[in-house]
DRENKELUM-811700 format. One line per 3 residues: for each residue x, y, z of N, C-alpha, C. Coordinates in steps of 0.1 Angstrom, whole numbers, plus 2048, in hexadecimal, padded with zeros to 3 digits. Layout:
REM DRENKELUM-811700
X Y Z X Y Z X Y Z ~ ...
END
This chain:
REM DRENKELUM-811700
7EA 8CF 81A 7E4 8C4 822 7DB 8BC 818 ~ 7D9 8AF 81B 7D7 8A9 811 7C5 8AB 811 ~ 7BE 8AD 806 7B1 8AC 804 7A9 8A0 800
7A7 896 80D 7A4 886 80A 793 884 803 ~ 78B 894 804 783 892 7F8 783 892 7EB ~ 78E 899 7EB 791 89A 7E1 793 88A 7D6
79F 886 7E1 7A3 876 7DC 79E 870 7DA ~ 791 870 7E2 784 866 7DE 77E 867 7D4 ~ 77B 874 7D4 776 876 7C6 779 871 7B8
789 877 7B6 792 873 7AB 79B 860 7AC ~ 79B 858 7B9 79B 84B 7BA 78E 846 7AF ~ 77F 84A 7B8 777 845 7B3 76F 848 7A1
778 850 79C 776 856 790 77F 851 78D ~ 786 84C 78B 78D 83D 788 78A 834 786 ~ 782 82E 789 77A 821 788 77D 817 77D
77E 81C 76F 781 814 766 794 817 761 ~ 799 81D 76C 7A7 81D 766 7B2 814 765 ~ 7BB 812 763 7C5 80A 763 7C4 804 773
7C5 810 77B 7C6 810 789 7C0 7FE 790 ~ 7B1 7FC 789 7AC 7F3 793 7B3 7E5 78C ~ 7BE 7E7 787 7C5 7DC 783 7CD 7DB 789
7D7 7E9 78A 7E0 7E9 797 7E1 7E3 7AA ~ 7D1 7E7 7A6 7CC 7E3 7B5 7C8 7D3 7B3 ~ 7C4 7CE 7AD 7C7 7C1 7AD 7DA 7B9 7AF
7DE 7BD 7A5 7E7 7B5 7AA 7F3 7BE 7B3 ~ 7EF 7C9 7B9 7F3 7CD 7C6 7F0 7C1 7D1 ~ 7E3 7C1 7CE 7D8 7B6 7DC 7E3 7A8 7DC
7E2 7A7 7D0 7EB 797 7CB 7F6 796 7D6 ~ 803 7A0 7D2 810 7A0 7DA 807 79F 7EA ~ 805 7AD 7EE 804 7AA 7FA 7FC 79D 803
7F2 795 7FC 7F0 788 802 7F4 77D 7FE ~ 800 77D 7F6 80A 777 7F3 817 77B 804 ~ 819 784 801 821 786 810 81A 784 81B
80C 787 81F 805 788 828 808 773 830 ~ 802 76F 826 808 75F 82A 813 75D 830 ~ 81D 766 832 82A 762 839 82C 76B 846
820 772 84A 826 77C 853 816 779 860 ~ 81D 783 86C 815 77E 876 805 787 874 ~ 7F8 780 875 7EE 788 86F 7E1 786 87A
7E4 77F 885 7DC 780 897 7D4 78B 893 ~ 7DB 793 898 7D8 7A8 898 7DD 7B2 88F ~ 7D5 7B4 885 7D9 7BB 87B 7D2 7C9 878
7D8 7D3 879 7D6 7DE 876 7DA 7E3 869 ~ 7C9 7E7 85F 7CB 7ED 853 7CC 7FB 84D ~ 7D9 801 849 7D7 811 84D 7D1 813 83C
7C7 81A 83B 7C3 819 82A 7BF 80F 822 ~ 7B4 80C 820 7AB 802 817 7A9 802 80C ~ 7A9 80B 808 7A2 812 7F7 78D 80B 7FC
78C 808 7F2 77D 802 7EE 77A 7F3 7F2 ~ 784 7EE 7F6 78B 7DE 7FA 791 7DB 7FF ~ 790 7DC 80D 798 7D8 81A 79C 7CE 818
7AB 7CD 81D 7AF 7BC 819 7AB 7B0 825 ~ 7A3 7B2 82D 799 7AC 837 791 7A0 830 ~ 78A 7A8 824 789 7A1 818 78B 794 813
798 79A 812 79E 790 805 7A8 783 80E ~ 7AA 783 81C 7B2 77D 822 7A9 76C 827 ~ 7B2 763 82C 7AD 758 82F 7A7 75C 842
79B 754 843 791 75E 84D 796 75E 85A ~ 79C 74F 85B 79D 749 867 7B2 74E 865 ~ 7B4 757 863 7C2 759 863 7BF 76A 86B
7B9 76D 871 7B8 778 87B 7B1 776 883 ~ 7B1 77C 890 7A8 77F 89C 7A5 78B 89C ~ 7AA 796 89B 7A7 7A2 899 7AA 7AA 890
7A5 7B4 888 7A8 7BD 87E 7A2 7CC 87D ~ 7AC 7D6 87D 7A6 7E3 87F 7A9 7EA 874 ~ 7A5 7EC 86E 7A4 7F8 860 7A1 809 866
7AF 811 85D 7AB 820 860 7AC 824 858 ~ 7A2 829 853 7A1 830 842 794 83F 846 ~ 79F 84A 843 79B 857 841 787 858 837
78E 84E 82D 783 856 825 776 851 823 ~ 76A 858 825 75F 856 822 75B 84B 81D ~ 759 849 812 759 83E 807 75D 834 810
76C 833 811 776 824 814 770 823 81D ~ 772 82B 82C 76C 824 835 75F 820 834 ~ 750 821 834 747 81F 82D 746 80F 82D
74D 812 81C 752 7FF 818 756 7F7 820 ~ 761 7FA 82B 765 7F2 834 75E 7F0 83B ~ 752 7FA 840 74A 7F4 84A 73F 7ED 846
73F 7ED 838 731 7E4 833 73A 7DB 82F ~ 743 7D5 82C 74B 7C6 82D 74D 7C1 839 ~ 751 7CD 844 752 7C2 84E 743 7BF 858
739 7C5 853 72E 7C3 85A 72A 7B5 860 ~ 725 7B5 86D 726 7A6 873 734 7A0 87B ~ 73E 7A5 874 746 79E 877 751 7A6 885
74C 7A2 893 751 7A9 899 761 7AC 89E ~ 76E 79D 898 777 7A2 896 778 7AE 890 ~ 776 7B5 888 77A 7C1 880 774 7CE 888
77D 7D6 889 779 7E3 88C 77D 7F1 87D ~ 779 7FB 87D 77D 804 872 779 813 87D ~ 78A 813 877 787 828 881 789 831 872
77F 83B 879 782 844 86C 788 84F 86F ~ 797 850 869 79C 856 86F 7A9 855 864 ~ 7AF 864 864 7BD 862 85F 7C5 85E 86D
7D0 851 863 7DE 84C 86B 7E9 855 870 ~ 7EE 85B 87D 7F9 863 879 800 85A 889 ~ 809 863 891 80E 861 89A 803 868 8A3
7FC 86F 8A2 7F5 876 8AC 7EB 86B 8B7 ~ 7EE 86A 8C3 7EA 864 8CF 7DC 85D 8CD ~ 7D3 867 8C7 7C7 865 8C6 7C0 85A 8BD
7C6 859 8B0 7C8 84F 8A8 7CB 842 8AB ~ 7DA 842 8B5 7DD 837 8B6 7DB 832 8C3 ~ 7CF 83A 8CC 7C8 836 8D5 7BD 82E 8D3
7BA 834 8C6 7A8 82E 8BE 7AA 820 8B9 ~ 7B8 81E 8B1 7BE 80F 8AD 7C0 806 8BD ~ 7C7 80E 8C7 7C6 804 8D0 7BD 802 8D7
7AF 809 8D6 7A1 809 8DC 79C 7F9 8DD ~ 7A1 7F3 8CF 79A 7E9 8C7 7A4 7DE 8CA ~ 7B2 7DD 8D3 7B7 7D4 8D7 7BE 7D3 8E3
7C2 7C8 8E9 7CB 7C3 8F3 7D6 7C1 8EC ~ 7DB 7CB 8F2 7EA 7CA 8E8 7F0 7CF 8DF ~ 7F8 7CF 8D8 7FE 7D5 8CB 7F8 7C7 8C0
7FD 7D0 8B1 7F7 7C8 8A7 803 7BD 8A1 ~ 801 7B6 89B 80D 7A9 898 815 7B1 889 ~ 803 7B2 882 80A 7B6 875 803 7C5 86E
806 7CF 86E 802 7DC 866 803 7D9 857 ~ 7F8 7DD 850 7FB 7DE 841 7F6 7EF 83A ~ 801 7F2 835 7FF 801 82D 802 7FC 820
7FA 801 818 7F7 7FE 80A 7F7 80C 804 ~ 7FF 80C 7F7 800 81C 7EE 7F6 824 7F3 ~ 800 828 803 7FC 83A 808 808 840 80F
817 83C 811 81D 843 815 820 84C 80E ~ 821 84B 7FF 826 854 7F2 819 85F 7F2 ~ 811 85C 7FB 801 864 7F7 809 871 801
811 86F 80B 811 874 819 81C 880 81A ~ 816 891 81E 81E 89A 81F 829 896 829 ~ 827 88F 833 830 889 83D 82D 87A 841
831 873 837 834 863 83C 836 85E 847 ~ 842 865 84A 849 861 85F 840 863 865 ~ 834 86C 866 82A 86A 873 827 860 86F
820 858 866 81A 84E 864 823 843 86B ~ 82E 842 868 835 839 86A 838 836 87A ~ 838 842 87F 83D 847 88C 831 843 895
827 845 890 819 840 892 815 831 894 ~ 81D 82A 88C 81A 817 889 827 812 891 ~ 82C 81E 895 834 817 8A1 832 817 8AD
828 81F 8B6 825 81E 8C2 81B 812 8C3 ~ 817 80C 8B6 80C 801 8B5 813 7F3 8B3 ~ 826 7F2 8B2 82E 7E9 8B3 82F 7E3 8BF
834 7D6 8BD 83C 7CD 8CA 847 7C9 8BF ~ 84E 7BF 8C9 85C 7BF 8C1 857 7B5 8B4 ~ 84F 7AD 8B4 84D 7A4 8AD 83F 7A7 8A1
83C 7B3 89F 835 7C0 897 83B 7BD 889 ~ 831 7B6 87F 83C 7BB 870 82E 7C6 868 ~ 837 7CE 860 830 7D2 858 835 7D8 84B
829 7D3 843 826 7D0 833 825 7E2 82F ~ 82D 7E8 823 829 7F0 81D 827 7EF 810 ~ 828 7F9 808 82B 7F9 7FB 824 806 7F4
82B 80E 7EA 827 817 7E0 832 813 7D5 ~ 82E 81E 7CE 830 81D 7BC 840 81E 7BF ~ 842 81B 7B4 856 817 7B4 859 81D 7AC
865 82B 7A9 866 832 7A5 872 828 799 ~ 876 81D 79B 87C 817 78F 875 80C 785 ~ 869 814 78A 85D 805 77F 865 80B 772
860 802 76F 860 7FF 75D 860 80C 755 ~ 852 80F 759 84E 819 752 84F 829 756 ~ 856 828 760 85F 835 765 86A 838 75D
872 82B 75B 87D 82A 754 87C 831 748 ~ 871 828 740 86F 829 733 86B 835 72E ~ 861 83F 73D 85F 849 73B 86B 854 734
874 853 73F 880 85B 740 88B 85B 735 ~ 889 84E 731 891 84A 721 888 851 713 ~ 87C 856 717 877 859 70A 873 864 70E
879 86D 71A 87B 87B 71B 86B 87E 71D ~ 862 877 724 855 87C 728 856 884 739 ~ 860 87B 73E 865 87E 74D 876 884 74E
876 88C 756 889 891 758 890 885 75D ~ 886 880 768 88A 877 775 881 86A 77A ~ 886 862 77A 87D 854 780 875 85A 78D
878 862 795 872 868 7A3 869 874 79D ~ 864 877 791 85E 884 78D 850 883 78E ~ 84E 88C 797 83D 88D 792 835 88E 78C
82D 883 785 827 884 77D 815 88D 77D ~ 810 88D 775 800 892 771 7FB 888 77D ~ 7FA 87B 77B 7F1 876 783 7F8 871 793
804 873 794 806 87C 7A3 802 881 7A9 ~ 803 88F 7A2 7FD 8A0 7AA 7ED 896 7A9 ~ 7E5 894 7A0 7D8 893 79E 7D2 889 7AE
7DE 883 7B0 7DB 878 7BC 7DF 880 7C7 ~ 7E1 88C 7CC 7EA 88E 7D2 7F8 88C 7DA ~ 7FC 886 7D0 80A 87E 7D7 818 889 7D7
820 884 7E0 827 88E 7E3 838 885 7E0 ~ 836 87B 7E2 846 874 7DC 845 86A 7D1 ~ 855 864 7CC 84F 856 7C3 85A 851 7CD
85A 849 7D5 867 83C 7D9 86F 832 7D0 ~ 87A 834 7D3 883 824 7CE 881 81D 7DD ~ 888 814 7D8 892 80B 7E4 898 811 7EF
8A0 818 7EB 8AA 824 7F7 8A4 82B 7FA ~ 89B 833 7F4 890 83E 7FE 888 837 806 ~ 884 82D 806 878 82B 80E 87E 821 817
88B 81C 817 892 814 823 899 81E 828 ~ 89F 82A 826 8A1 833 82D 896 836 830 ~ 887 83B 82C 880 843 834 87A 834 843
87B 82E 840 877 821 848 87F 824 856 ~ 890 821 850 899 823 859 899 831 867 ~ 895 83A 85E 897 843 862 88A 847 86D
884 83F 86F 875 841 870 878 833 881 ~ 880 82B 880 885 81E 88C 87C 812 888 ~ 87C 811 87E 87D 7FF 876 886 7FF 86E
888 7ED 874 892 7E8 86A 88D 7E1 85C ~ 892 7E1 853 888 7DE 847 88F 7CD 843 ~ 885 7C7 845 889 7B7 841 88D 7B4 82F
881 7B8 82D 882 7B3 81C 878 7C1 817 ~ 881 7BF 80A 877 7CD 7FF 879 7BF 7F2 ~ 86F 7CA 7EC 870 7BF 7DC 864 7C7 7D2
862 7C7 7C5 85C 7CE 7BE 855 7C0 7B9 ~ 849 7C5 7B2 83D 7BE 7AA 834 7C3 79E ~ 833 7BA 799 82A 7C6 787 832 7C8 786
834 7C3 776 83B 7CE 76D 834 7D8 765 ~ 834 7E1 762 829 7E7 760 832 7F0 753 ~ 836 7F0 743 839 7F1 73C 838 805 737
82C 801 73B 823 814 735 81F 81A 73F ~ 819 828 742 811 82F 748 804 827 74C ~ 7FB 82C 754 7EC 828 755 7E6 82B 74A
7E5 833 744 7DE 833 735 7E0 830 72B ~ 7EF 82D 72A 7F4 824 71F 7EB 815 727 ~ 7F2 812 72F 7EC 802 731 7DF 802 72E
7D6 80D 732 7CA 808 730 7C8 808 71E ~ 7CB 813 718 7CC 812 708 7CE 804 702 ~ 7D7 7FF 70B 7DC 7F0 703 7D2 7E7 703
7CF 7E9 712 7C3 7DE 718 7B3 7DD 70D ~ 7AE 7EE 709 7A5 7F1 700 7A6 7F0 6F6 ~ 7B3 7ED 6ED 7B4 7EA 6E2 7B9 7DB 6E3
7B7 7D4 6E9 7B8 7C4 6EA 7C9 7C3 6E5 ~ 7D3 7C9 6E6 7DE 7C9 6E8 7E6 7BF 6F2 ~ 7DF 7C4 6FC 7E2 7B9 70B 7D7 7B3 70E
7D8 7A6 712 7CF 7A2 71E 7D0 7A0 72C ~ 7CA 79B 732 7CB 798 742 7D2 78F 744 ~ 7D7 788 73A 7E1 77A 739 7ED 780 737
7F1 78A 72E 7FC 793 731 801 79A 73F ~ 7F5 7A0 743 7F1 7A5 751 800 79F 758 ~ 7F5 791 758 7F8 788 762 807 786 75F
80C 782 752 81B 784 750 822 78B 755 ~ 81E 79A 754 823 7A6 759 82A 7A2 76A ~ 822 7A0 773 81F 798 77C 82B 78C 77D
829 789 778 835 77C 778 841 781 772 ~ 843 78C 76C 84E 78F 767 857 793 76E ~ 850 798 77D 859 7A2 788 865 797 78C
863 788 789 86D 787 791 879 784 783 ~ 877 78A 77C 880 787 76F 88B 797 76E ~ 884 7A2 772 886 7AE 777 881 7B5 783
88B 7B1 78C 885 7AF 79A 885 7C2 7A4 ~ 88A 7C8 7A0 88D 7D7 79E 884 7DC 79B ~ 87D 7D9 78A 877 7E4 787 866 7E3 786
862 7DE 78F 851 7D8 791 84E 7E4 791 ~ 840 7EA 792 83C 7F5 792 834 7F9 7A1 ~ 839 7EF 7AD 834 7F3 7B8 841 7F1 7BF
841 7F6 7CA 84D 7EE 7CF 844 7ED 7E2 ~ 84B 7E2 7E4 848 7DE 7F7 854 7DF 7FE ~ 850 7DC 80A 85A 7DF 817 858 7D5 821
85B 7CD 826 858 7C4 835 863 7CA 83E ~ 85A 7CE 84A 864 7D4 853 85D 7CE 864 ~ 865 7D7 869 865 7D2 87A 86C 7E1 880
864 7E2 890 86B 7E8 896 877 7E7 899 ~ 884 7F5 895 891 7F1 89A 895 7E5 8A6 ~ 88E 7EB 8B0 891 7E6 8C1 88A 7D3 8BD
883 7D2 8B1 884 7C2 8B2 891 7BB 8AA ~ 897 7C1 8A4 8A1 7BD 8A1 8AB 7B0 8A4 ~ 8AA 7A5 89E 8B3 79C 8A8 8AC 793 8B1
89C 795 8B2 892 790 8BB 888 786 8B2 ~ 888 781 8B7 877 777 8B3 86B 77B 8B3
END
């Protein structure tokens, strides 16, 4: 079972790692997609330190509900969204269980337009509740945003070519350390989608991400790279569009299929 004090702990003992680079231009992609999708009623499953409530244009929602388990995160989200009575925050793990997704619909008329999950299905001993879960909060016209680490980044590859890894899907040290339990490609996580009753519209990868987290950050401290590279990195995905080091999902409930 997963130990989410744990995560807090070792998220926030991170603080100066490669990581809070990743989370930026994670934030990037998804409000880059976010612009094209329906965002009325949006339900945020997982925040980190920075709800993307945040970082979005103000007047592009009427409602927004954040569910984040952990101490810390929620916290943050309630002192960001202070004042602001569109936003609600449950604290509470996401799963399929009744109660949960009674507490999300406590806070609306209706189902949500758009769900966003951000690198936590790969955190999850069982994904499909979750999934199973953001579907009784569908209508047909429901999209939702995911995304975790992509088991054909760059630096998975590179790993496996220089015999540090057996396998592009291998778990690594800072894995187990996160407690994660899978790595996804493309095919696992549109089959786990599929298999779960969404249809998955568009996937696509982002970041290139060359090295490990501690290699990048080495580069970074030894003035090797800069943030202008970063940012190439970033622009590079669409030059190698496979091997970004995040990968996303746009999906829909099966039964909208064919529907508007």
């Amino acid at each position: 079972m997963r130990d989410i004090d744990q995560y807090e702990r070792d998220y926030l003992q991170d603080d100066h790692d490669f990581e809070r680079y990743q989370v930026r231009y994670r934030r990037k992609k998804v409000l880059e997609l976010y612009e094209n999708l329906p965002s009325e009623h949006v339900l945020e499953i997982g925040c980190g330190m920075e709800p993307l409530f945040h970082f979005v244009p103000q007047d592009s929602f009427s409602r927004w509900v954040v569910v984040e388990p952990a101490d810390a995160f929620y916290n943050a989200a309630c002192q960001a969204a202070a004042g602001d009575e569109r936003i609600a925050c449950v604290h509470q793990f996401f799963s399929e269980d009744d109660k949960v997704v009674t507490a999300c619909f406590g806070y609306l008329e209706g189902t949500f337009d758009l769900v966003v999950c951000t690198s936590l299905l790969h955190e999850l001993e069982n994904p499909a509740s979750l999934l199973r879960g953001i579907q009784k909060l569908c209508s047909p016209a429901t999209r939702v945003l995911l995304n975790v680490p992509n088991a054909d980044s760059l630096h998975r590859l590179l790993g496996m070519r220089s015999g540090y890894i057996a396998d592009p899907h291998a778990m690594t040290e800072r894995n187990q350390t996160y407690q994660q339990h899978q790595v996804f490609d493309r095919a696992s996580l549109t089959t786990l989608l599929e298999q779960t009753g969404f249809v998955v519209e568009e996937t696509g990868t982002f970041f290139i991400k060359p090295f490990t987290h501690r290699q990048m950050e080495l580069c970074l401290e030894h003035h090797i790279i800069d943030e202008q590279v970063l940012d190439g990195f970033y622009r590079l995905s669409g030059d190698l569009p496979d091997m970004g080091s995040e990968l996303y999902a746009i999906c829909r409930p099966a039964h909208a299929a064919g529907q508007s």
